[in-house]
C-alpha positions as CSV (number, residue, x, y, z in Angstrom):
1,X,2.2,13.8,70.0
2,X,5.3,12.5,68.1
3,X,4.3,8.8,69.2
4,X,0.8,9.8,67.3
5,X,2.4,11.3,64.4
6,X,5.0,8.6,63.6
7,X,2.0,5.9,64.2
8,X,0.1,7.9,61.4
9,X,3.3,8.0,59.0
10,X,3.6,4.2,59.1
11,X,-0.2,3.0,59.0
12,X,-1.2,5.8,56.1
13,X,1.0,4.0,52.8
14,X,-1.4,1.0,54.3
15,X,-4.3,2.5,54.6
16,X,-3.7,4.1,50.7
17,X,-2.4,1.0,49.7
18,X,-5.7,-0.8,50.7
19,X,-7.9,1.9,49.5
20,X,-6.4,1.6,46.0
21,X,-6.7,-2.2,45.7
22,X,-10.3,-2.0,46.6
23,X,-10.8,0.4,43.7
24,X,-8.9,-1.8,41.3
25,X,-11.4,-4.5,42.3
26,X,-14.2,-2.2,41.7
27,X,-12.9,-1.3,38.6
28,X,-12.9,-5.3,37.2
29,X,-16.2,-5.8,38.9
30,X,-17.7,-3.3,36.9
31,X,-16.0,-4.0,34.2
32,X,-17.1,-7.8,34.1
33,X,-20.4,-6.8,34.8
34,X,-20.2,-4.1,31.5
35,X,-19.0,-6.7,29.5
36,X,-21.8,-9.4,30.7
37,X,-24.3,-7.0,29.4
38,X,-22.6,-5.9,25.8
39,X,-21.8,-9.5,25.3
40,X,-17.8,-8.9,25.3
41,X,-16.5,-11.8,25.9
42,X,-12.9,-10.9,25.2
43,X,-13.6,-8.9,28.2
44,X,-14.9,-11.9,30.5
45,X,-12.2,-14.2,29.3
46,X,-9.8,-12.0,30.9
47,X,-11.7,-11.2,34.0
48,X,-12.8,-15.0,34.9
49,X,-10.0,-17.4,36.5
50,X,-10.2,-20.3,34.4
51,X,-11.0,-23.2,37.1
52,X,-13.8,-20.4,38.4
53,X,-17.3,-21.5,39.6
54,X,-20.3,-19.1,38.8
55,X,-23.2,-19.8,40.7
56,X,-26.8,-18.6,40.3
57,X,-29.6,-18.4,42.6
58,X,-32.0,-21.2,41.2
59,X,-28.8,-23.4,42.0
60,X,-27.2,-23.7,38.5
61,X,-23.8,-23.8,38.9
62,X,-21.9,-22.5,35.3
63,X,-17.8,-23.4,34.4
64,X,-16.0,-19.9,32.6
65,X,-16.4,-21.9,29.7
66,X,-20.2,-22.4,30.2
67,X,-20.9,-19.0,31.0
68,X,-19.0,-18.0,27.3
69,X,-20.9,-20.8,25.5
70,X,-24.1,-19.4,26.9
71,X,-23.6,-15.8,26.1
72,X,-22.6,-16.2,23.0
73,X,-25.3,-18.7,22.0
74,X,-27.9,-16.3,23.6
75,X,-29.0,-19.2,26.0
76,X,-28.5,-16.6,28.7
77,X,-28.5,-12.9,27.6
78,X,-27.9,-9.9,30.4
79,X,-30.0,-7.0,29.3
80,X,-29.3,-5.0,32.5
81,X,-27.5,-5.0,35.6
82,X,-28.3,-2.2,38.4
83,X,-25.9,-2.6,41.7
84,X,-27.7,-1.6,44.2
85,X,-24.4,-1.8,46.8
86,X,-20.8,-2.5,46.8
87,X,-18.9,-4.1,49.8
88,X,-15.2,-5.0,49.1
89,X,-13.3,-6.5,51.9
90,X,-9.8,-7.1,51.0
91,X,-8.0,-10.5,52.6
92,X,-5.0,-9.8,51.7
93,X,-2.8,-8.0,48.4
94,X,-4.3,-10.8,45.8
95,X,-7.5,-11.9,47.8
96,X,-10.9,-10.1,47.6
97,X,-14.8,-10.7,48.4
98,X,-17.2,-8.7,47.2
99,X,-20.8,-8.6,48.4
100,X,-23.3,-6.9,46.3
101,X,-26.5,-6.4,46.1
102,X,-28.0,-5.9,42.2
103,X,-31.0,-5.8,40.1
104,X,-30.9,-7.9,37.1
105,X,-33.0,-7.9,33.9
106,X,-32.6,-10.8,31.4
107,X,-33.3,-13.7,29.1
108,X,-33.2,-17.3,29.6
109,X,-33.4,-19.6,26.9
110,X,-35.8,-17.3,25.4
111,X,-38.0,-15.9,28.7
112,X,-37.4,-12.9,30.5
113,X,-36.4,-12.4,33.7
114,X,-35.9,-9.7,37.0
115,X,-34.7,-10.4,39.6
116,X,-33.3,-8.7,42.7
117,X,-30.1,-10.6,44.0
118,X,-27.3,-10.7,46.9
119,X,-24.2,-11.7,45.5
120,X,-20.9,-13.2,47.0
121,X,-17.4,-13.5,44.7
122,X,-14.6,-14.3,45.4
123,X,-11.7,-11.9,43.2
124,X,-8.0,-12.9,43.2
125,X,-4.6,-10.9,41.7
126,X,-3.4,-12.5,39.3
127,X,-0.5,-11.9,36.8
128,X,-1.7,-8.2,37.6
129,X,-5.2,-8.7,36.8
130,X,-8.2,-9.0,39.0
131,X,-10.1,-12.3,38.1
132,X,-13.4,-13.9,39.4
133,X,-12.9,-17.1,41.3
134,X,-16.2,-18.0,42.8
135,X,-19.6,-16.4,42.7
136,X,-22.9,-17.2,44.4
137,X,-26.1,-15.3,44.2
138,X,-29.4,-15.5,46.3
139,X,-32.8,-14.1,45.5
140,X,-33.3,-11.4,47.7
């Protein structure tokens, strides 16, 4: 019983420890997905590692700096963005993927759109801030 107990005292501030990073990526996942739809991009500056690759599922491929250029041109506005689930796997204390599945209501280049997506990123710690390396969606 004491073997048990002293197993449980050393894996729990891992366990919490883990638990908390995965909220602190939920947090900037939501966040950047907040600030897609109000147009902030002071917010998606700061959540969007600079050399990051955004992908979207009719194979355009944007730079952070395209994805800024387009939103605030209106090229490609985000009216709405539903997830529908959440998976966060953590790799390791700066490392993250996320899978999530989402509806998503917008405008390109002046036609709406809907879309139901899967969505893989790719979210790394850095300076203390949890930034968007990589995304990829697919058309569910």
């Amino acid at each position: 019983m004491k073997f048990f107990v002293f197993i449980f005292l050393i894996i729990s501030p891992v366990l919490v420890s883990a638990q908390q990073d995965t909220s602190a990526v939920l947090k900037a996942l939501q966040a950047f997905e907040k600030a897609l739809v109000a147009k902030d991009d002071i917010e998606i500056e700061k959540r969007i590692e600079n050399k990051a690759s955004f992908g979207h599922s009719n194979g355009w491929v944007q730079s952070k700096e395209d994805v800024l250029k387009d939103m605030k041109s209106g090229y490609l506005v985000y009216l709405k963005i539903s997830p529908v689930s959440v998976s966060i796997q953590m790799k390791d204390k700066k490392n993250a993927l996320v899978k999530e599945r989402m509806a998503v209501e917008g405008n390109l280049n002046g036609t709406n759109f809907a879309s139901n997506l899967f969505v893989l990123q790719w979210w790394r710690k850095t300076g203390g801030v949890w930034k968007l390396v990589m995304r990829q969606s697919a058309k569910v």
